[in-house]
N, C-alpha and C positions, 0 to 999 in steps of 0.2 A: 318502475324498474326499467332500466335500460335497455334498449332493443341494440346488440350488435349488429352493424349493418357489413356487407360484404365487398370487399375491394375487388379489382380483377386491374390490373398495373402490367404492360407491356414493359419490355426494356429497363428491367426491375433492378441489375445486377449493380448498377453507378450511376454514380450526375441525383441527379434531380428523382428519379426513377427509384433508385434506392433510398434518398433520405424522405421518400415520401410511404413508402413504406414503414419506415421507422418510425415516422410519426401518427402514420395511420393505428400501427399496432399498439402504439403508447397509448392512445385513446380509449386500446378497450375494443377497439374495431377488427374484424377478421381479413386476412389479405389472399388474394391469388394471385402470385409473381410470377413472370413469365420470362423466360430468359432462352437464351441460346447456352448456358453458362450455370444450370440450377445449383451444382455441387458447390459453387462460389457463393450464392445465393444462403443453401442451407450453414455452411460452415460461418458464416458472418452474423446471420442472426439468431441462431440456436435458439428458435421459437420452437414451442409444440404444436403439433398436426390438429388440434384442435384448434388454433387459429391462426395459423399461417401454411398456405400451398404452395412450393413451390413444383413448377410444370417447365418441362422444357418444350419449347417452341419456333419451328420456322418459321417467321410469322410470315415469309412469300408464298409458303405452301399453303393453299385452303383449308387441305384436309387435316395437317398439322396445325393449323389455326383452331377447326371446328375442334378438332377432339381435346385441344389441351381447356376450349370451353365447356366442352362436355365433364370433362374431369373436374376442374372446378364445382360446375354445380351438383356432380353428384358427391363430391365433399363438403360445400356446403349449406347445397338445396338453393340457391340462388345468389343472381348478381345484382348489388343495389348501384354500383358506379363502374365506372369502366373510364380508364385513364389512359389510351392512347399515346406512349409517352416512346416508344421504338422508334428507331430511326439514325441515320446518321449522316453526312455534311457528305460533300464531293465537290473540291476545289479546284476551279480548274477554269480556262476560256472556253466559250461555246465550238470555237474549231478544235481545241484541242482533246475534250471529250468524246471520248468513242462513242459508237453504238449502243455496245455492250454494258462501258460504263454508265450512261444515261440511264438505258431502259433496268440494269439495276439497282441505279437511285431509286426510281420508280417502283417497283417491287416491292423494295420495303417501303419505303415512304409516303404510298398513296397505295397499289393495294395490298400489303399487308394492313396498313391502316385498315381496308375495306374489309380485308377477309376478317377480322377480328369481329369489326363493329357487327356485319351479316352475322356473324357465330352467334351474337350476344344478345341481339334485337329480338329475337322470337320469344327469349324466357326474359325481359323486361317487358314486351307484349302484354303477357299470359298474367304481367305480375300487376300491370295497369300504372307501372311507375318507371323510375329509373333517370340516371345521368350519365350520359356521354361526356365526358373530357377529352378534346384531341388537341393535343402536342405540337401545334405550329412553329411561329417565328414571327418575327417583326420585317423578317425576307419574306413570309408571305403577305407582307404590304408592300415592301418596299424591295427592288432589286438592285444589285452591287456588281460591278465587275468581278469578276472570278467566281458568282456566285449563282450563277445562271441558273444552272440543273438542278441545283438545289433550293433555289427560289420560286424554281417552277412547279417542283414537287409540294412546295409548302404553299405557294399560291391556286395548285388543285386539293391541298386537304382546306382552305378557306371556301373555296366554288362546292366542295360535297356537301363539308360541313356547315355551311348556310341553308342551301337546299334542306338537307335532314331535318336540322331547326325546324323547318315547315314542314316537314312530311309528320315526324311523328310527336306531336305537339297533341294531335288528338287523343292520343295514348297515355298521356301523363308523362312524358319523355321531356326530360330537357336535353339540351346541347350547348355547350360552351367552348368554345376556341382559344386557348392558351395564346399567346404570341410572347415570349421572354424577347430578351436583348441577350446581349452579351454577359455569361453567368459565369463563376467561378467553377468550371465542375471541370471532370476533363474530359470534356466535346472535343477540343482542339489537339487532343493526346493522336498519338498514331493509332489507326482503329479505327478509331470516331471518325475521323474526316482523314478521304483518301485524295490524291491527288492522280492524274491522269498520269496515265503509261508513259504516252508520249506527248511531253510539253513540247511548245513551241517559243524556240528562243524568241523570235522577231517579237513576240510579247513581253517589252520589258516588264510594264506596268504590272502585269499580272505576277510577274517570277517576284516582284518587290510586295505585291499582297499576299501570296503564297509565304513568303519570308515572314513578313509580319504576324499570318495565324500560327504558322507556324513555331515561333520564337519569343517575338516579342508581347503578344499579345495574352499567353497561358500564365496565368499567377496575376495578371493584371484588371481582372475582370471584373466591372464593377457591381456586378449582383451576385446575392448572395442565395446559395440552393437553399439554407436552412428557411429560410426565410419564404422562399421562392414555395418549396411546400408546403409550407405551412397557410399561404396565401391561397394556395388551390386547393386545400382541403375544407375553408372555410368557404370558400365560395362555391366549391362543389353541394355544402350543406345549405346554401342560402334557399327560400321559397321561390323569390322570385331570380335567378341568376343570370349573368349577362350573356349576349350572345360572345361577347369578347372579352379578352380580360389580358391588356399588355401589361408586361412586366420588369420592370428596371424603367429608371430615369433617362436611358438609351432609347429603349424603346420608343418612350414614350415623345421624345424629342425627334425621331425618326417617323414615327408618325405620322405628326404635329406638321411638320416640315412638307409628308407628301399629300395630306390634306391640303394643305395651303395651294400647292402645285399641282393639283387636279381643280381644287375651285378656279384657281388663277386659268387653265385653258379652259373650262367649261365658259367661265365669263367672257372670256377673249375671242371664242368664236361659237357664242352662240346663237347670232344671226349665221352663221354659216350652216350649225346644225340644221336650223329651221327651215334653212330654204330647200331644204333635201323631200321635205313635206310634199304630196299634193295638193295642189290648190283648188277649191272648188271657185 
């Protein structure tokens, strides 16, 4: 007989976040959606409380973090995955980025990431199992003009979520890092991705990539979310699963490309590296 296992989905309400729930629950599986937004949540997929939770969530706040974890489990005694999927873009050059704007890319993007994962690790501890999925990018391989703050953010949920992989590996824990490309959801809607207060004209360049996410780039996207979930719930089920897992043909070409451009300097000056050595 089938054991339902238990979902726990950040950033549940659209994109990817949502149709991963829809197909989590199609399975037969139970979910815990986590939204800034739950009343959009409940009205869209008029599931019963017997397997589906929605929790409203600040996911910046800790203690809004810990408690919408707590509520989960004691509605459905435990978390078997946990899907890291909150978050949102900030476009914009590195001078013309506030403070404020920065540190609250970071907030949500790395530690609310954190404060979720902490909330959830003690009761997949206790449980001797469990899977981490967190919500990167193929920015956190690779970095893009206008995309700085947000690369940087998605290049420290790669630096945690590797570390973790090793930490709780003893535990029966896995961990897998998402990295999409460019998906059809609407990331790029106003919301999703904010632009800086105060731009700076002397950057043509950038005011021409802001244009482009902004316009020309939404409807054009060549990956597909259905698809895209459907992808990470199977690899979420895998025995053994990857520490990484990109997605879209973008990605994957983006990659590809900064592979080649890291072996390509590590070879070019690797007598350089070496002589940095003591020599006996």
């Amino acid at each position: 007989m089938k054991t339902s296992k238990i979902w726990l989905i950040t950033g549940a309400s659209q994109g990817i976040g949502f149709e991963l729930v829809k197909q989590i629950l199609s399975r037969g599986d139970k979910v815990i959606a986590t939204s800034r937004n739950i009343r959009k949540l409940k009205v869209a997929l008029n599931v019963p409380a017997t397997e589906f939770l929605a929790v409203e969530m600040d996911i910046a706040n800790e203690i809004s973090a810990r408690n919408a974890v707590e509520k989960g489990v004691e509605h459905f005694g435990a978390i078997d995955f946990l899907i890291n999927n909150a978050g949102y873009g900030l476009l914009g050059g590195i001078e013309e980025v506030s403070d404020e704007e920065s540190r609250s890319s970071f907030d949500v993007n790395v530690f609310g990431l954190l404060n979720v994962t902490r909330a959830v690790l003690p009761y997949m501890r206790r449980s001797g199992g469990g899977h981490i999925l967190n919500m990167s990018s193929v920015f956190g391989l690779v970095a893009g003009a206008g995309w700085g703050i947000y690369c940087a953010t998605k290049f420290a949920v790669e630096g945690l979520s590797e570390a973790l992989y090793h930490e709780v590996r003893p535990f029966g824990i896995k961990v897998t890092i998402i990295e999409p490309g460019y998906f059809r959801t609407g990331f790029l809607d106003a919301g999703a991705v904010k632009l800086p207060s105060d731009p700076i004209s002397d950057y043509t360049e950038l005011t021409e990539v802001k244009r482009r996410h902004l316009f020309d780039i939404p409807g054009h996207q060549i990956g597909n979310p259905v698809k895209a979930a459907a992808v990470i719930i199977e690899t979420a089920l895998l025995d053994e699963p990857p520490l990484r897992l990109l997605l879209g043909s973008d990605a994957l070409a983006y990659a590809t490309a900064k592979v080649e451009l890291l072996q390509k300097g590590i070879v070019e000056y690797a007598e350089t590296s070496i002589s940095t050595d003591y020599v006996p």
